[in-house]
VOGU-3710 file (C-alpha; in Angstrom, 3 decimals, decimal comma):
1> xxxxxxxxxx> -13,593/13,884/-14,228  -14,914/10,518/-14,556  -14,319/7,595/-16,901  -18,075/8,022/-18,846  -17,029/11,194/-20,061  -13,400/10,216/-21,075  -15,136/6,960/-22,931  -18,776/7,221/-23,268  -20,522/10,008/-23,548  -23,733/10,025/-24,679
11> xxxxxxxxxx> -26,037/12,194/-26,159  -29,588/11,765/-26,512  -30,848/14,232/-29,671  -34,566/14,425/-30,243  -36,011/16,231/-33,198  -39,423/17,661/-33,736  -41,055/19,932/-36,167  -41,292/23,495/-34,271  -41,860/21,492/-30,841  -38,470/22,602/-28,489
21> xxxxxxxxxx> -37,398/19,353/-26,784  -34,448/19,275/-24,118  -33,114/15,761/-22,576  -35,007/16,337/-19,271  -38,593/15,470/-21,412  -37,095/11,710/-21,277  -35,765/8,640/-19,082  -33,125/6,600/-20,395  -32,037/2,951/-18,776  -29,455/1,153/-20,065
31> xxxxxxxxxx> -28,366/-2,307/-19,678  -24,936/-2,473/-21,183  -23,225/-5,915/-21,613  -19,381/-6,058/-22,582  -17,943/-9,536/-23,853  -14,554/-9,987/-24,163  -13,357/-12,573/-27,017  -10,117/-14,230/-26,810  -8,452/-12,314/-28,823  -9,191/-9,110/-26,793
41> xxxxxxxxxx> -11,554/-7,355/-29,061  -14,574/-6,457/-27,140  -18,218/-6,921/-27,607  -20,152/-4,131/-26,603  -24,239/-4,910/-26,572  -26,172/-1,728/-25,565  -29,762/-2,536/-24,929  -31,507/1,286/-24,235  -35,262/2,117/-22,859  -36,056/5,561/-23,418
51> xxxxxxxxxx> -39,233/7,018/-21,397  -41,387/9,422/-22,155  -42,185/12,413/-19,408  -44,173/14,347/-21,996  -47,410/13,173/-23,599  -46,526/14,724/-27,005  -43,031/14,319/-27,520  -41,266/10,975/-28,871  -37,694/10,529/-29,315  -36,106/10,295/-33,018
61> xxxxxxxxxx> -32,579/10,442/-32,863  -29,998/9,019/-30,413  -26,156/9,894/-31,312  -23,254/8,098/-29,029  -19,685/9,916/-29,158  -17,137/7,276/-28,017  -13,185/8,386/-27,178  -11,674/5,420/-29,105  -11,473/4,744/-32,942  -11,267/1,217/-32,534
71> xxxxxxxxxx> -14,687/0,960/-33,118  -16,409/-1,460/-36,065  -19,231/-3,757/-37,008  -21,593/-1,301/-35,941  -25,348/-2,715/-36,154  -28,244/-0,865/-34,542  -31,924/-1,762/-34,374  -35,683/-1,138/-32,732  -39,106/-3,072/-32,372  -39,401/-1,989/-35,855
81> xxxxxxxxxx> -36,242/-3,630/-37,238  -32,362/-2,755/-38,451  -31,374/0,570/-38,446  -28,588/1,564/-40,320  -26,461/3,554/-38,234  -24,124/6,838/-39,599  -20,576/6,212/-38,349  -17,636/9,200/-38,010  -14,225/8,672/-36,895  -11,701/12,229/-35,860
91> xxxxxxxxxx> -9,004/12,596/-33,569  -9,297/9,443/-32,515  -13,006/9,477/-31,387  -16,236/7,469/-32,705  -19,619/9,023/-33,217  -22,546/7,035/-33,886  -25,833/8,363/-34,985  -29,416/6,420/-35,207  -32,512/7,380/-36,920  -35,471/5,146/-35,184
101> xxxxxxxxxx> -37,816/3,427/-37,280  -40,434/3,351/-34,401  -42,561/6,300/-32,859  -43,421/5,809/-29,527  -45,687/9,207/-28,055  -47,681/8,727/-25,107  -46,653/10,033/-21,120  -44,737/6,945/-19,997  -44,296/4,944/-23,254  -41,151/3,151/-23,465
111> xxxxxxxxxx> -39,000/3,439/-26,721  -36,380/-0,057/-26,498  -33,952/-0,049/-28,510  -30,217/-1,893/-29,102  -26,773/-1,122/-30,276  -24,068/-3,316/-30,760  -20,485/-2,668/-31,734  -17,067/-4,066/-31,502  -14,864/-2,023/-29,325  -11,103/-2,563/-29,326
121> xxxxxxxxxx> -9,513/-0,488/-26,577  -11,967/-2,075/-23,469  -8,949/-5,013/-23,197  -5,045/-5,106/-24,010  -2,851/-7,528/-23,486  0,239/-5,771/-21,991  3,377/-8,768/-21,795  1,841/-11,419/-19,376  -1,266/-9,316/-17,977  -4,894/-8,811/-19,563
131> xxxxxxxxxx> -5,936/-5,128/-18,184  -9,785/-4,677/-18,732  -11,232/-0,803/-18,335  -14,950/-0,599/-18,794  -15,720/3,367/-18,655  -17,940/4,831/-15,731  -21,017/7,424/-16,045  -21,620/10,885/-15,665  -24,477/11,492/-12,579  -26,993/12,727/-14,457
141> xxxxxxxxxx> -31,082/13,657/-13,324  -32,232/11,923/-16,524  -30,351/8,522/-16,278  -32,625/6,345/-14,524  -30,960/2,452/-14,045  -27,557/1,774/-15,461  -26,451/-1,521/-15,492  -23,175/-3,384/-16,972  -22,293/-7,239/-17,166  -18,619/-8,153/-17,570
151> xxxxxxxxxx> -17,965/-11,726/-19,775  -14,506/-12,463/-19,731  -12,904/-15,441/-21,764  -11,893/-19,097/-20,228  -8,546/-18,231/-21,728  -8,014/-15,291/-19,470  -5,237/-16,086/-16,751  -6,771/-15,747/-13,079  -8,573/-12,382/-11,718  -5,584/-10,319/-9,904
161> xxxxxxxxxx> -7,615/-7,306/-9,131  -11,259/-5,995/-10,169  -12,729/-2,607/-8,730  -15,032/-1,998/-7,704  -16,567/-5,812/-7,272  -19,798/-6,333/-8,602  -23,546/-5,845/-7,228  -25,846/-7,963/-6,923  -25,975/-10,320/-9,484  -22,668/-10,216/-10,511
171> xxxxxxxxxx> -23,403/-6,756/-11,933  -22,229/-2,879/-11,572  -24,564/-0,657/-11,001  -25,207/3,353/-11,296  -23,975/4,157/-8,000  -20,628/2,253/-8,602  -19,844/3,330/-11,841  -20,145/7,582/-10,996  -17,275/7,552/-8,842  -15,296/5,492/-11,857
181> xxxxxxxxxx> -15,222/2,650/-14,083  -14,525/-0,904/-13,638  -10,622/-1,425/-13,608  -9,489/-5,032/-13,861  -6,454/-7,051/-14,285  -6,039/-10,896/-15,163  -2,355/-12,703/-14,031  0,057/-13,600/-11,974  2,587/-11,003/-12,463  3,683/-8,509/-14,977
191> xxxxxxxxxx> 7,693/-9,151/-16,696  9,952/-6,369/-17,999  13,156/-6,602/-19,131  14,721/-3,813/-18,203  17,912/-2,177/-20,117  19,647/0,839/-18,303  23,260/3,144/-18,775  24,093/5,340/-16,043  27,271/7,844/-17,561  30,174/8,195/-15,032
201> xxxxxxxxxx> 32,666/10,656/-15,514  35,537/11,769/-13,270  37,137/15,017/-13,626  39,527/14,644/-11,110  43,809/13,729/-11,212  42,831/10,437/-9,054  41,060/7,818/-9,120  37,858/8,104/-7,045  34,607/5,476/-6,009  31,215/6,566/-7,491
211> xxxxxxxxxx> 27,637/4,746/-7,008  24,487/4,331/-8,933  21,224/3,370/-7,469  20,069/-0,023/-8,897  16,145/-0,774/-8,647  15,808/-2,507/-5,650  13,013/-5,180/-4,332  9,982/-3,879/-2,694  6,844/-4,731/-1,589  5,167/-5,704/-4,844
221> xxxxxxxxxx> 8,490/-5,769/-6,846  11,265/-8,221/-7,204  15,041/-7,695/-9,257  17,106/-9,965/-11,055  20,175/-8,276/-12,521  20,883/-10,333/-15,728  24,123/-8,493/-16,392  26,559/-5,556/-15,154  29,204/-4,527/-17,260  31,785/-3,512/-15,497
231> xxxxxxxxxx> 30,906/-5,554/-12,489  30,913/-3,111/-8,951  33,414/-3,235/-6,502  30,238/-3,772/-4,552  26,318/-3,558/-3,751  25,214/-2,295/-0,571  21,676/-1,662/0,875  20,447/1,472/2,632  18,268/1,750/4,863  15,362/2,649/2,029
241> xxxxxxxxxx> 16,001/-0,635/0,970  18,056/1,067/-1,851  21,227/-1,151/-3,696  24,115/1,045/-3,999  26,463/0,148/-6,320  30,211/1,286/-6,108  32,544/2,062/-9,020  36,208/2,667/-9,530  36,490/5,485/-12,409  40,231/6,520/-13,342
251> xxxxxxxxxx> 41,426/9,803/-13,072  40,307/12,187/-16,280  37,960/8,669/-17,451  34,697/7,991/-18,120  32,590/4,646/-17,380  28,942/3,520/-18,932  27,739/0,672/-16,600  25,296/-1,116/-18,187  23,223/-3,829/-16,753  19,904/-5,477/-18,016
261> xxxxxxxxxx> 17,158/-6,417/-15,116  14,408/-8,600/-15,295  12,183/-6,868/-12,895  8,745/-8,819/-11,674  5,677/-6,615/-10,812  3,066/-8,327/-8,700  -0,551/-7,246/-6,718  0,273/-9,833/-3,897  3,181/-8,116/-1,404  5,724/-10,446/-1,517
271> xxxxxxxxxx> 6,836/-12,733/1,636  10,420/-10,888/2,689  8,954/-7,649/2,152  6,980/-7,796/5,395  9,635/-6,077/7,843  9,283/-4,252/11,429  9,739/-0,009/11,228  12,487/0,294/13,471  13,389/3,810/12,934  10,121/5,238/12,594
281> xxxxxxxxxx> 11,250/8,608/13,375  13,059/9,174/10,355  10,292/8,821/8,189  8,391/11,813/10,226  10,716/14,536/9,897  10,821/17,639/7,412  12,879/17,017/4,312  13,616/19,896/1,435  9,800/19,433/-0,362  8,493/17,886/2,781
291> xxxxxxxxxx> 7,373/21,355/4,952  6,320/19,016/7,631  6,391/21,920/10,573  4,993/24,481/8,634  1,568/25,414/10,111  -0,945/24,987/7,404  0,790/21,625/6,537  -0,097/21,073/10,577  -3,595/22,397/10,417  -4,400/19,642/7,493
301> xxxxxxxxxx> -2,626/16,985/9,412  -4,888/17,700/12,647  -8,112/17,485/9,739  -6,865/14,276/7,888  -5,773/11,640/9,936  -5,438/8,452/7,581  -3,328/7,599/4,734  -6,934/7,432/2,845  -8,069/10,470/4,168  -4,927/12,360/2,588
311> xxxxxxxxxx> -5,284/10,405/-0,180  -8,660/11,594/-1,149  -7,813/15,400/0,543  -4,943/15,759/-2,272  -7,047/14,345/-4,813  -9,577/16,311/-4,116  -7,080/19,598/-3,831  -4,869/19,276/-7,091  -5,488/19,049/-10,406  -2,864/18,076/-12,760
321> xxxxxxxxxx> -1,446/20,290/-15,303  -0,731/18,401/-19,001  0,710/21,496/-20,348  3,643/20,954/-18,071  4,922/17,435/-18,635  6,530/18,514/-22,450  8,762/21,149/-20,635  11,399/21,391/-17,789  9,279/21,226/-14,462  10,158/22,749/-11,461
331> xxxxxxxxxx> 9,229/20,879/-8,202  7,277/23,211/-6,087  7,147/20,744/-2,457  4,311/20,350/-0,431  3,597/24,369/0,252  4,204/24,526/-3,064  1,389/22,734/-4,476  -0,969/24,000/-2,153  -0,143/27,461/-3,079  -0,818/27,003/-6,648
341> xxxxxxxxxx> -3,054/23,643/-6,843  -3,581/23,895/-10,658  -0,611/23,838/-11,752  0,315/20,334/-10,512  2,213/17,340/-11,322  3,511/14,184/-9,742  5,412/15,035/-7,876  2,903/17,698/-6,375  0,757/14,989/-5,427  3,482/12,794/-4,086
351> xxxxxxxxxx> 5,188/15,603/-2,304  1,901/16,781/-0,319  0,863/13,266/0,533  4,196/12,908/2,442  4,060/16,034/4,562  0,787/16,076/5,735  1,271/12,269/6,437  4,296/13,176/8,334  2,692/15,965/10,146  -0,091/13,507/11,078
361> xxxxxxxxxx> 2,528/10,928/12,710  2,244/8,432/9,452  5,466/7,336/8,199  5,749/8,142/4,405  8,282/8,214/1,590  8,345/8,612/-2,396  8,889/6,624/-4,638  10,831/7,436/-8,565  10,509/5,062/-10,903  8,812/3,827/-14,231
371> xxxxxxxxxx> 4,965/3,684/-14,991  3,983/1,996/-18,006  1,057/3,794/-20,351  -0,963/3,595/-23,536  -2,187/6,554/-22,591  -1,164/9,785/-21,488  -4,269/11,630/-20,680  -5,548/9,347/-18,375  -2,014/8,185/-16,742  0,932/10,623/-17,830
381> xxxxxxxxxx> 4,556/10,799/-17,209  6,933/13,472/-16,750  8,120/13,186/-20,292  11,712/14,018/-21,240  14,666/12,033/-22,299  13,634/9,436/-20,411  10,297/8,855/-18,655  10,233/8,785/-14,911  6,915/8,784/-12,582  6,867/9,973/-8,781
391> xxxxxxxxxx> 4,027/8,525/-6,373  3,896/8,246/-2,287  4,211/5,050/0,271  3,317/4,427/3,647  4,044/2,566/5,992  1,377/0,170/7,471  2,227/-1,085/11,011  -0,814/-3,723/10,696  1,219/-5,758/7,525  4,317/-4,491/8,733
401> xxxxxxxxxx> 4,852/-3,177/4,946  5,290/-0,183/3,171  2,026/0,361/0,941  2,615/2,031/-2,721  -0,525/4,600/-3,805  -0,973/6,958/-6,316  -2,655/9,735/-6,039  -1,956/11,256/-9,358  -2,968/8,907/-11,524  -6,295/8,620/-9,394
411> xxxxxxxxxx> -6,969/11,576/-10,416  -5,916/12,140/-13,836  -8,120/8,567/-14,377  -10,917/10,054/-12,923  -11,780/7,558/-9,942  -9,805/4,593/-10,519  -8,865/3,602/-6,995  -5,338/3,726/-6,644  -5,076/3,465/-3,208  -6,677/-0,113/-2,346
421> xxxxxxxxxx> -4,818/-1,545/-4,862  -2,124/-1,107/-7,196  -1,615/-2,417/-10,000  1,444/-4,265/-12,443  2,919/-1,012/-14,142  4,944/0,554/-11,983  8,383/0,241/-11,607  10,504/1,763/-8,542  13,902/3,362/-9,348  14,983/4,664/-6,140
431> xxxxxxxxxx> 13,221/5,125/-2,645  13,708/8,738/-1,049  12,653/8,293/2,581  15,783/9,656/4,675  16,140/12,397/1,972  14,001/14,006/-0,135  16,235/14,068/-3,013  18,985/11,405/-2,944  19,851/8,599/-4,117  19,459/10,320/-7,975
441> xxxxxxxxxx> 17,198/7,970/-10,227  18,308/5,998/-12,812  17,401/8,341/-15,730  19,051/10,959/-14,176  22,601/11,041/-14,798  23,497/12,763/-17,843  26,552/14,041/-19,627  26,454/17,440/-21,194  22,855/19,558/-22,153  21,748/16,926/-24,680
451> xxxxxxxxxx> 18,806/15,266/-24,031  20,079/10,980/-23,691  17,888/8,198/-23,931  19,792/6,115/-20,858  16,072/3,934/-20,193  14,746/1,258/-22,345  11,908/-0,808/-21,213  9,990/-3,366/-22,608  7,648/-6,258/-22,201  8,955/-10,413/-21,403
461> xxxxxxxxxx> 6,192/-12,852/-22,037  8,985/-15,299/-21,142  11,308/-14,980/-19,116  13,727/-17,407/-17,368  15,249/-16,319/-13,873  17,505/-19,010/-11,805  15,950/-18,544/-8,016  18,869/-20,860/-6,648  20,822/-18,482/-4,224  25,039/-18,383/-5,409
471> xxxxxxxxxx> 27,447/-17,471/-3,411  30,903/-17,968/-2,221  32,822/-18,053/0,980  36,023/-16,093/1,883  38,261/-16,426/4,598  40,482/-13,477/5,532  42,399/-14,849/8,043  46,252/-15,682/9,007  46,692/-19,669/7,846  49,223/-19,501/11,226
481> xxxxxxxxxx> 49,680/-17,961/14,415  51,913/-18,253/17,523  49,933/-19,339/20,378  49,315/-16,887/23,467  47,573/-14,327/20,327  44,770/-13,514/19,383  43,510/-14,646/15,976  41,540/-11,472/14,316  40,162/-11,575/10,806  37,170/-11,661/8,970
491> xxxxxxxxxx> 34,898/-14,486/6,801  33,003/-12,511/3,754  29,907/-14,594/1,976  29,796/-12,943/-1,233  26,521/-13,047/-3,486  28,327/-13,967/-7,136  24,733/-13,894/-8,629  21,993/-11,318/-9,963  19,223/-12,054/-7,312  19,202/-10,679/-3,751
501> xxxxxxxxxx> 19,382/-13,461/-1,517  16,519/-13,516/0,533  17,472/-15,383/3,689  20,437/-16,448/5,276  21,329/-17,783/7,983  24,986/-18,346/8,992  26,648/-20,229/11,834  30,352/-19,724/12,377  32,367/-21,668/15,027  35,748/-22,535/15,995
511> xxxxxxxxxx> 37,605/-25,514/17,630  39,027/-26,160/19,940  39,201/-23,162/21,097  35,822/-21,734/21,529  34,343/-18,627/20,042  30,447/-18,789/18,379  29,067/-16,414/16,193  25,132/-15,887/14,232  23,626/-14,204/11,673  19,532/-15,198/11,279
521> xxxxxxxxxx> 18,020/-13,574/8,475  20,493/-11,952/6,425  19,579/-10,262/3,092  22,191/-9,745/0,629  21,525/-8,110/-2,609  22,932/-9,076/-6,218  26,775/-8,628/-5,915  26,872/-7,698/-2,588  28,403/-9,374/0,631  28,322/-9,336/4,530
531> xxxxxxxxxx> 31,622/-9,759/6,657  31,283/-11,535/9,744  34,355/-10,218/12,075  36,170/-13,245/13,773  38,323/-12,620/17,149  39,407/-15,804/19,219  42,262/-15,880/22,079  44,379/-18,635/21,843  46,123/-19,703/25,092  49,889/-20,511/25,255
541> xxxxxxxxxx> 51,004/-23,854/23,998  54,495/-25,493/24,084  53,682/-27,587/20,866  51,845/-27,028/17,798  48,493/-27,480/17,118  45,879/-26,654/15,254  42,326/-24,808/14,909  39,742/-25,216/12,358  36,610/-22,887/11,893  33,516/-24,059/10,374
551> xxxxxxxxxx> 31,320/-22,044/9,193  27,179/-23,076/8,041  25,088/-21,014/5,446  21,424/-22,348/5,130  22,738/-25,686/5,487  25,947/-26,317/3,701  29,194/-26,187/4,945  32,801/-24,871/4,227  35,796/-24,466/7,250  39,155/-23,004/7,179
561> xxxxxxxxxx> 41,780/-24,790/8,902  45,291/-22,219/10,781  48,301/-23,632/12,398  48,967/-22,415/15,997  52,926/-22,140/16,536  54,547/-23,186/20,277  55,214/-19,865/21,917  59,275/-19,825/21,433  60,209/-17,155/24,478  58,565/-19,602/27,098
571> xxxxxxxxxx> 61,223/-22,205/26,216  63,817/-19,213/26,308  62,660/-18,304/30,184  62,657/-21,844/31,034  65,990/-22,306/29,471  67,154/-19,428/31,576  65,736/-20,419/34,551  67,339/-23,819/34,609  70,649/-22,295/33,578  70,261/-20,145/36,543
581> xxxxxxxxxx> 69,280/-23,130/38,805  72,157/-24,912/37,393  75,166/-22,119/38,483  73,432/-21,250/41,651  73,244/-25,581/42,216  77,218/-25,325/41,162  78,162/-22,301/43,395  76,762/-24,009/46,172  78,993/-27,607/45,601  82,033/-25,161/45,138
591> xx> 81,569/-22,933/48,262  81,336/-26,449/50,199
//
């Protein structure tokens, strides 16, 4: 289902006195303009040429249904002057009837005439980003041309994404606009501030370590955690790129961690998330949902080769099913879906995107997260306590990146590509890649039956992050040692703030005795820490001394200084041996 239908559907009604008249006996162009003011209110300048096909017939009333009620300031008019239009308003759609004043009969005579209206739903401003959706058209034998002009304000920030481009002339045509709309966006990045409680209980007599999946960077996403309450024992990454946090809950206790992210959304893939696929196996095998082996998932692998070509196949296959999002669902998996196509939801289209793509030797994972909507029909959620969205990645080997799409909501929009580009409104929870089910989603942990409300998520027009990287250095290491030992221990750089530190690089060595040891390119995420194991033989020394390790990270410095103790049982042997020397020395004087 397309966007002109959704938006803008037209209907052409033509009355005569006992002469039957049907919408094939006429020709209609339209040159549509939409101009977007500053403010966001949109207008919309319809200038229509009707043709006759008959020589008797003229047309003398045109009625326009449009799916918004944000609709005013309706004027109308012909050769022949103002028309007063008849304006409606229910459930939240617009109808808009005109009566011509002119009568234009004759095979081929052209009826012009315009309407003009202020439409309010074409832009919204949505935090820092300007989204623009001008509705498509249905294909249709008695549309002849069909062209739109786009006038966007100087105030608008900079053009992230537009699709399809314009035509010639800086213009959509008919062809462009059946398979869609025009779907823009205007800024930099999109800001949420992002407040979430995951509910930790322990049942158990002893204490015991539980973790929570934070949202993580990605490609076109990037983290800050603005506070953690209480703060984890630590933050590890897996190898989804997921940041596991670790808790201590007591025995018979309870815990609510809370934190508050400021999570960035961009269309550009950011720098550090360009990375090499080093265990691309993992990402082909069959997971629980994922019926990678199973024959008919093989058979469509063999026919669709490409991530687009699955893209479009499951588009193409499933339709979604709104009666399900208000209830329980049940995920069906890949075989699933296909067995019952209708009766799909996210994570049907996610789910059979990933097997066929794994059958066809393309890596590919899902994705659970957040998708922000105004509008449900056109891109729903799986509604419940708290609102969580599934779509599919893959991974690209020519960008070295893994590439978010979504299927489902390129359907459910009815064209809007959603696989050339993305857009600012979705936010990634957790990654499933290695399993098809783990790490849980934040939104997921729950306490009892009762529905919680554990998500809340909401627009930052302004929002301050610190980008300096903070950390600290600790050495875990004897401060002295005898000599002839080995010194073993271990120096941990700890990440004290909310941001994953991009890069590090760390240079550890020792003097004067020598041991060397790098680490190019770590990343550390908020809270988290690497431990660089240190092991250097010391040789035997009759007198103190001393041994100093310096270690570098991006630049600055810190060292930790041991003492090295004499070795004690040399001086005893050499003690002995002289006192040995000595008797045998005085035996041999005596025996003389």
């Amino acid at each position: 289902m397309n966007l002109f239908k959704r938006f803008l559907l037209l209907i052409i009604s033509y009355v005569f006195a006992a002469i039957p008249i049907y919408a094939s006996d006429f020709q209609a162009d339209y040159d549509t303009q939409y101009a977007i003011s500053p403010s966001g209110t949109t207008i919309v300048t319809q200038n229509v040429t009707l043709t006759n096909k008959q020589s008797n017939l003229y047309p003398k009333q045109y009625t326009v249904s449009i799916d918004s009620d944000q609709i005013k300031n309706v004027i109308a008019y012909d050769s022949k002057g103002v028309i007063t239009p008849k304006v409606s308003q229910k459930d939240k759609k617009t109808e808009i009837s005109v009566t011509f004043n002119d009568q234009v009969v004759g095979i081929d005579k052209k009826l012009l005439f315009s309407l003009r209206y202020e439409n309010g739903d074409i832009a919204k401003k949505l935090g820092n980003i300007w989204e623009v959706r001008v509705p498509g058209v249905t294909s249709d034998s008695t549309l002849g041309e069909y062209s739109v002009s786009l006038q966007t304000p100087s105030t608008f920030p900079q053009n992230a994404y537009m699709t399809p481009l314009p035509g010639t002339g800086a213009r959509w045509n008919k062809n462009q606009l059946i398979n869609g709309g025009i779907n823009a966006a205007y800024g930099e990045y999109q800001s949420y501030i992002v407040d979430i409680i995951y509910p930790l209980v322990n049942d158990s007599l002893t204490s015991v370590v539980q973790s929570v999946a934070i949202p993580p960077d990605t490609t076109y996403q990037s983290v800050t955690i603005a506070t953690i309450d209480p703060k984890p024992i630590d933050i590890k990454k897996d190898e989804d790129g997921n940041w596991i946090a670790s808790f201590t809950i007591p025995a018979n206790g309870r815990i609510d961690i809370k934190t508050q992210l400021i999570i960035k959304t961009y269309i550009k893939p950011l720098p550090q998330s360009q990375k090499q696929l080093l265990n691309t196996s993992s990402y082909l095998k069959q997971q629980t949902y994922w019926e990678t082996n199973n024959e008919k998932i093989q058979e469509y692998a063999k026919k669709y080769t490409t991530p687009r070509a699955i893209y479009d196949f499951v588009i193409q296959t499933l339709t979604y099913n709104y009666g399900q999002i208000t209830s329980t669902p049940v995920r069906k998996g890949a075989l699933g879906a296909l067995a019952n196509p209708t009766n799909s939801l996210c994570t049907e289209f996610t789910d059979l995107f990933i097997a066929i793509s794994r059958a066809a030797g393309i890596p590919a994972r899902e994705v659970v997260g957040y998708a922000y909507t105004n509008d449900s029909r056109l891109r729903p959620l799986l509604v419940g306590s708290d609102i969580l969205h599934a779509w599919p990645e893959y991974y690209d080997k020519a960008s070295s990146r893994w590439i978010p799409i979504d299927p489902t909501w390129g359907f459910t929009t009815g064209g809007i590509n959603y696989f050339d580009i993305f857009d600012f409104n979705h936010i990634a929870f957790v990654i499933h890649g290695l399993s098809s089910e783990l790490p849980y989603p934040a939104g997921s942990f729950r306490e009892g039956s009762l529905p919680q409300k554990n998500i809340s998520v909401r627009f930052s027009e302004s929002t301050t992050i610190v980008t300096k990287d903070t950390y600290t250095t600790v050495f875990d290491l004897p401060k002295q040692i005898t000599a002839g030992k080995t010194l073993k221990g271990t120096v941990q750089v700890n990440n004290s703030g909310g941001k994953q530190i991009e890069r590090m690089d760390v240079n550890v060595v020792a003097t004067p005795y020598a041991f060397q040891i790098q680490k190019v390119g770590e990343h550390i995420p908020p809270f988290g820490s690497i431990s660089i194991p240190i092991s250097i033989k010391l040789p035997i020394l009759l007198h103190k001394s001393q041994g100093i390790i310096d270690i570098t990270i991006n630049g600055e410095h810190a060292s930790f200084q041991y003492e090295i103790l004499p070795t004690y049982w040399i001086y005893g042997v050499i003690g002995c041996f002289l006192i040995a020397l000595l008797l045998i020395v005085w035996t041999f004087i005596q025996n003389k």
